[in-house]
N, C-alpha and C positions, 0 to 999 in steps of 0.2 A: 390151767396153770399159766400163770404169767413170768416169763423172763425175764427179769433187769440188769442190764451190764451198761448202763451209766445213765447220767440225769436225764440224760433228750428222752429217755423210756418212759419218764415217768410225766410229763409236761401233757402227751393226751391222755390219759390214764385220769386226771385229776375230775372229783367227781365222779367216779364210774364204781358202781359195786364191781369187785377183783373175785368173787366167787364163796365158794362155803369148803370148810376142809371137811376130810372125812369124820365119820362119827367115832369119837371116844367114850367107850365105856366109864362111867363112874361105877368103880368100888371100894366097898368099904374100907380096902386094904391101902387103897390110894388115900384116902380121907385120913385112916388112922397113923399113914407115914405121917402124912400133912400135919397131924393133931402132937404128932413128935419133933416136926422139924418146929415148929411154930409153938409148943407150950400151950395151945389154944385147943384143951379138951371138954370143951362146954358138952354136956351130955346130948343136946341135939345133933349133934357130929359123932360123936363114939361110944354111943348109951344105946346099941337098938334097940334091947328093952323096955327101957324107957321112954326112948322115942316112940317106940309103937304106940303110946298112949297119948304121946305130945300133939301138937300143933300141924306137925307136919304128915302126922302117920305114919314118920320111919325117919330113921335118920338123911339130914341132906349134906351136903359137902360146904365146905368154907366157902365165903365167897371168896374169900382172898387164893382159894385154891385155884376158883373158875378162874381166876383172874390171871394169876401167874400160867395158866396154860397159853394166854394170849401168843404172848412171841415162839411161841415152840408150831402154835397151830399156823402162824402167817405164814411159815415154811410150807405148809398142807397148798397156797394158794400162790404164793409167787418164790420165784427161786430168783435170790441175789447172787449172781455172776460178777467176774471182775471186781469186789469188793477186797482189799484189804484191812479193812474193820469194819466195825459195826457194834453200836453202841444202843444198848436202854435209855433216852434221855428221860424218859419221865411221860404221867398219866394227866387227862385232865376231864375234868365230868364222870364220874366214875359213881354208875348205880347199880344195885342189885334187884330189879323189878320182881322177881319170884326164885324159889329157890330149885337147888339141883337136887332131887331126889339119889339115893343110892341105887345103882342098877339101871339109873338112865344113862343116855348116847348125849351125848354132848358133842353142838356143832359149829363152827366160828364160821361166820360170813365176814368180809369187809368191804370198805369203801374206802378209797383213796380220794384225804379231803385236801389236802396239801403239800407240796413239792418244793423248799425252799431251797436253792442252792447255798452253799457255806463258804463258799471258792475252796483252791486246792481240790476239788474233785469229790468237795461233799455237798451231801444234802439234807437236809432235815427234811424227814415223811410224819404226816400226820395221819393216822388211819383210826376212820371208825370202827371198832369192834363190836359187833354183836352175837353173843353167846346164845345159844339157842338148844331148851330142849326139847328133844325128839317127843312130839305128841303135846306140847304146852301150848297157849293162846298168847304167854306174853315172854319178853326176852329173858335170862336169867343175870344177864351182865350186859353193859352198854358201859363203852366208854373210849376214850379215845388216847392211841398211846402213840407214844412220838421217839422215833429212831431216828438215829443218824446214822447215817451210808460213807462209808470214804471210798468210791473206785481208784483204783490203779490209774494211773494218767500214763 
């Protein structure tokens, strides 16, 4: 776990894989909130009967699901201290190389690619995300999301 309580924190950091957070369970039940917050119940998502015969062998999770865990999981590897906001600014290169089966561990690694200060006591972080799951050869998400930090001055 890494600490962050202002920019000088993150200046050697840049470049450096920051760690893997713990495994999260996918289930079905998580997938089918998903398939209600989102209107997005394509039967590969919330058919497991009919998954069972699909593509996949069983139903998988949305990417958009894997996805939206991103910033919940960065908490799993660095803890922002001294912050009075913090903000989603936005994704960039966003793939889904393989998909997340129902009943796998799902696990977020990152890498801190960039540290931009914003004056006033901000910064814009660029962090590569890589979704990973437990027993796969290849990633399930790759992509790269970018927060802004405001510390207390």
């Amino acid at each position: 776990m890494h600490t962050i309580t202002s920019v000088d924190d993150l200046t050697p950091l840049i470049g450096q894989h920051l760690g893997y957070s713990a495994g999260h369970p996918i289930t079905q039940d998580r997938v089918d909130l998903f398939a209600e917050a989102t209107g997005d119940h394509q039967w590969i998502h919330v058919d497991p009967g009919r998954a069972a015969t699909g593509p996949f062998g069983g139903t998988i999770a949305h990417g958009y699901l894997t996805l939206s865990l991103g910033p919940a999981l960065v908490h799993d590897i660095v803890a922002w201290e001294n912050i009075r906001m913090g903000v989603n600014y936005g994704l960039n290169k966003v793939r889904f190389p393989s998909p997340v089966p129902v009943g796998s561990t799902l696990r977020l690694g990152i890498v801190l690619v960039a540290a931009e200060p914003l004056g006033e006591g901000g910064v814009q972080v660029t962090l590569e995300l890589t979704f990973e799951v437990e027993g796969a050869s290849k990633p399930a998400c790759v992509a790269e999301l970018l927060l802004r930090y405001y510390f207390n001055q």
